[in-house]
ZAMARGU-4260 file (C-alpha; in steps of 0.2 Angstrom, whole numbers, plus 5000, padded with zeros to 4 digits):
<rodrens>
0) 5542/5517/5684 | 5528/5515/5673 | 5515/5501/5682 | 5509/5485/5677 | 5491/5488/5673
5) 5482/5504/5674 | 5468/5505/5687 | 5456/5521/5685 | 5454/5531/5699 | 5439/5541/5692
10) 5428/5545/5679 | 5415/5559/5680 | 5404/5565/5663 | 5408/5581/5658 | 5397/5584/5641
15) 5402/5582/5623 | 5416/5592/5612 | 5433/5588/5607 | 5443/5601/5617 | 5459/5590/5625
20) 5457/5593/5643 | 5469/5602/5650 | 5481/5598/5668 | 5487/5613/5677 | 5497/5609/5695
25) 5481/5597/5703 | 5467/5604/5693 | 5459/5597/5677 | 5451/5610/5666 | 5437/5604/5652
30) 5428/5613/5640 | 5413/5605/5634 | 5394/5606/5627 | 5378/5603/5640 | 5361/5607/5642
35) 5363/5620/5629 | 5377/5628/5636 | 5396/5630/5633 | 5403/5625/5649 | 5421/5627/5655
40) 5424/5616/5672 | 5437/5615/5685 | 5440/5594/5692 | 5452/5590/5706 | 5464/5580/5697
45) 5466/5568/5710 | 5448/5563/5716 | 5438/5570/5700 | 5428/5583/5711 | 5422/5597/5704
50) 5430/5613/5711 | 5417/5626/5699 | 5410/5626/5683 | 5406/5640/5672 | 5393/5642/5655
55) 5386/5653/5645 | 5370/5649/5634 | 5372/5647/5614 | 5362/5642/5602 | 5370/5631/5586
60) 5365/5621/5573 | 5380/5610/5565 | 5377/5612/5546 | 5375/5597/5536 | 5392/5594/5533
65) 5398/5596/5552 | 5383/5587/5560 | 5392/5570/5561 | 5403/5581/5573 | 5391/5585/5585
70) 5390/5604/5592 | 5401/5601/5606 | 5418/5614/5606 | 5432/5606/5595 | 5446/5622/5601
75) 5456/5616/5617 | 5457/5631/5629 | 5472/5641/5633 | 5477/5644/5653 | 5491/5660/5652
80) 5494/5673/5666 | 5480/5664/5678 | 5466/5664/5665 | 5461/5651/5654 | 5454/5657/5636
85) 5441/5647/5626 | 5436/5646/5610 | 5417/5641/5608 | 5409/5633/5592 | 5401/5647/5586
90) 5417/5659/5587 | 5415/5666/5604 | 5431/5669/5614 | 5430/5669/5633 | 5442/5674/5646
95) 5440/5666/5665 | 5449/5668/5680 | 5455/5650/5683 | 5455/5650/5702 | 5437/5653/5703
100) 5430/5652/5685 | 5421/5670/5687 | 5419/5677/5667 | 5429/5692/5664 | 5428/5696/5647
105) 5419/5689/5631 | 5418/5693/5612 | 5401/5695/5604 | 5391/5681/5597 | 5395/5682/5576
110) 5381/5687/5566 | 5385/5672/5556 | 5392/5656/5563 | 5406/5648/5554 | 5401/5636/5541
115) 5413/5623/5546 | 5413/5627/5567 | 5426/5636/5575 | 5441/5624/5579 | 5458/5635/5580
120) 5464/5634/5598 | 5471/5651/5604 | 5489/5651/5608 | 5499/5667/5620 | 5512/5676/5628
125) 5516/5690/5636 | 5499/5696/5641 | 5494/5694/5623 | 5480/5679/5619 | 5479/5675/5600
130) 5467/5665/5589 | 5458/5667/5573 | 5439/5671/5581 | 5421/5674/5575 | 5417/5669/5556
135) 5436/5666/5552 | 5443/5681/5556 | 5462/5687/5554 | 5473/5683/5568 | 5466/5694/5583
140) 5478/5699/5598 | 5467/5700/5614 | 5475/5708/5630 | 5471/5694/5641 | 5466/5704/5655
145) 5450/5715/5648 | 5449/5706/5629 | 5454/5722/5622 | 5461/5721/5604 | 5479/5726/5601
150) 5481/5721/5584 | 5472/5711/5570 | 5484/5702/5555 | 5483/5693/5538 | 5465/5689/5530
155) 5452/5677/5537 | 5461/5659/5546 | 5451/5642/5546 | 5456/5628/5558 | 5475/5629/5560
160) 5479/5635/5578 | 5493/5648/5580 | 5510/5644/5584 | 5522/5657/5594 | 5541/5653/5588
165) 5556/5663/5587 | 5564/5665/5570 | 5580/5673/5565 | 5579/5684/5582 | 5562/5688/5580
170) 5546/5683/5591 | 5531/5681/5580 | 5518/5673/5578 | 5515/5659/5564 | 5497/5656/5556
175) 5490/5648/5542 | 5476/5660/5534 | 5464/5656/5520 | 5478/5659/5505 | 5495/5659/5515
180) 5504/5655/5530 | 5509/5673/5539 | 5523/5677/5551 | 5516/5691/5562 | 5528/5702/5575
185) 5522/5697/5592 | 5521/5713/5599 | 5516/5725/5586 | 5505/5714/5574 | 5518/5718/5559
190) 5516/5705/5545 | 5532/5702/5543 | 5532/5687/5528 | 5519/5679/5520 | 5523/5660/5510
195) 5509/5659/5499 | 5498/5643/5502 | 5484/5636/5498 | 5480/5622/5510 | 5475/5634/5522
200) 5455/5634/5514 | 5453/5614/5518 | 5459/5612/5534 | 5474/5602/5543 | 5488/5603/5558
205) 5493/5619/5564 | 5512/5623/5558 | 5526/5615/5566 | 5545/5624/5567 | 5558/5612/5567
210) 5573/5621/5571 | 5572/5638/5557 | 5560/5627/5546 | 5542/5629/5544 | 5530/5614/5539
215) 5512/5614/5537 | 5502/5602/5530 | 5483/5599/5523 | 5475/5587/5512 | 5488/5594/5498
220) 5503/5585/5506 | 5516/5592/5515 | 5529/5608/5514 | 5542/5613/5523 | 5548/5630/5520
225) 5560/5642/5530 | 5558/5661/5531 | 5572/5672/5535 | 5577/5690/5534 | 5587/5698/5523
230) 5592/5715/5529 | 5576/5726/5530 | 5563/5713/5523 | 5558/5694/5525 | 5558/5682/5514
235) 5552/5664/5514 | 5557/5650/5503 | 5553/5632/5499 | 5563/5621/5508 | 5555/5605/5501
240) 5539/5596/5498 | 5529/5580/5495 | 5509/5575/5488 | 5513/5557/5497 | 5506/5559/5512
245) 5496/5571/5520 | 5489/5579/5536 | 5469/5581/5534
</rodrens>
């Protein structure tokens, strides 16, 4: 039963960011921004100890329309196979070991930082860790235990995170890029559909499926639509839509 009154048990500072801490069995994982470094940290979950922390140095500059954000990491790790993934501000992607928080793979820093930060959280599945990295790069399938690239899809994403459904039989993987939301063959990186879109460019939620129904939403209001296959090829139609409300 849910008690009375809340009493908090700890409380230990951890940096700045937006990443949502992540609970895995009795450990507390939180990515964050401090003393100039991007910081993944392991807490006990039930006394606030820290267990190990881990960083890597990184310079950034918000630009002037992100400043009010702070530099802190806004993209909420990913823990899959006993790692847990990272997506920095600057467009760097990590892989840790979670037991121990010992590095085991990292991208390059971009040669140019993302105007608007890096915020996509990676999503993933068997073995196979995806998010749009870097400068807005297409969706990029990282094996999750050396960061080697099996595949790259679609055209530059911006701040919707990946989604991992199964649609008409098919695993894939749903994204929102730049112009259009994609549907992407899990295992091979295949575009299988693509439901132009433009509410991609000014950010919003990352897709949502409701049952065979795809909705995505920015500050253009909301759309459902539903892709399907229809013998060889996909197609995706427009289900509904509506300018009265919005997800930005």
């Amino acid at each position: 039963s849910w008690p009375q009154a809340l009493k908090r048990q700890w409380k230990v500072d951890v940096g700045e960011g937006y990443a949502t801490p992540l609970v895995v069995g009795d450990t507390v994982y939180v990515f964050t921004r401090r003393d100039g470094q991007e910081v993944l940290t392991a807490l006990d979950a039930a006394t606030g100890k820290e267990r190990w922390h881990s960083g890597y140095a990184v310079a950034y500059s918000p630009s002037q329309p992100t400043m009010v954000h702070g530099p802190g990491p806004k993209a909420t790790p990913l823990f899959l196979d006993g790692r847990i993934f990272t997506q920095g501000i600057s467009g760097i992607v990590s892989g840790f070991d979670a037991s121990n928080g010992k590095r085991v793979w990292q991208t390059r820093e971009p040669a140019e930082h993302p105007f608007f930060s890096a915020a996509a959280s990676p999503a993933g599945e068997q073995g196979l860790m995806l998010v749009h990295p870097g400068n807005y790069e297409p969706l990029t399938a990282y094996d999750v235990d050396d960061g080697t690239v099996k595949w790259m899809a679609g055209d530059g994403g911006f701040f919707m995170s990946p989604l991992v459904v199964t649609l008409d039989g098919t695993r894939q993987v749903v994204t929102v890029t730049q112009s259009a939301v994609i549907g992407v063959s899990l295992r091979e990186g295949r575009l299988l559909w693509r439901y132009l879109w433009s509410g991609g460019g000014t950010g919003g939620s990352m897709p949502v499926a409701h049952g065979s129904t795809i909705i995505v939403s920015a500050d253009t209001g909301v759309t459902a639509f539903k892709p399907a296959r229809r013998g060889d090829t996909w197609v995706a139609e427009t289900i509904w839509e509506t300018k009265d409300v919005s997800m930005y």
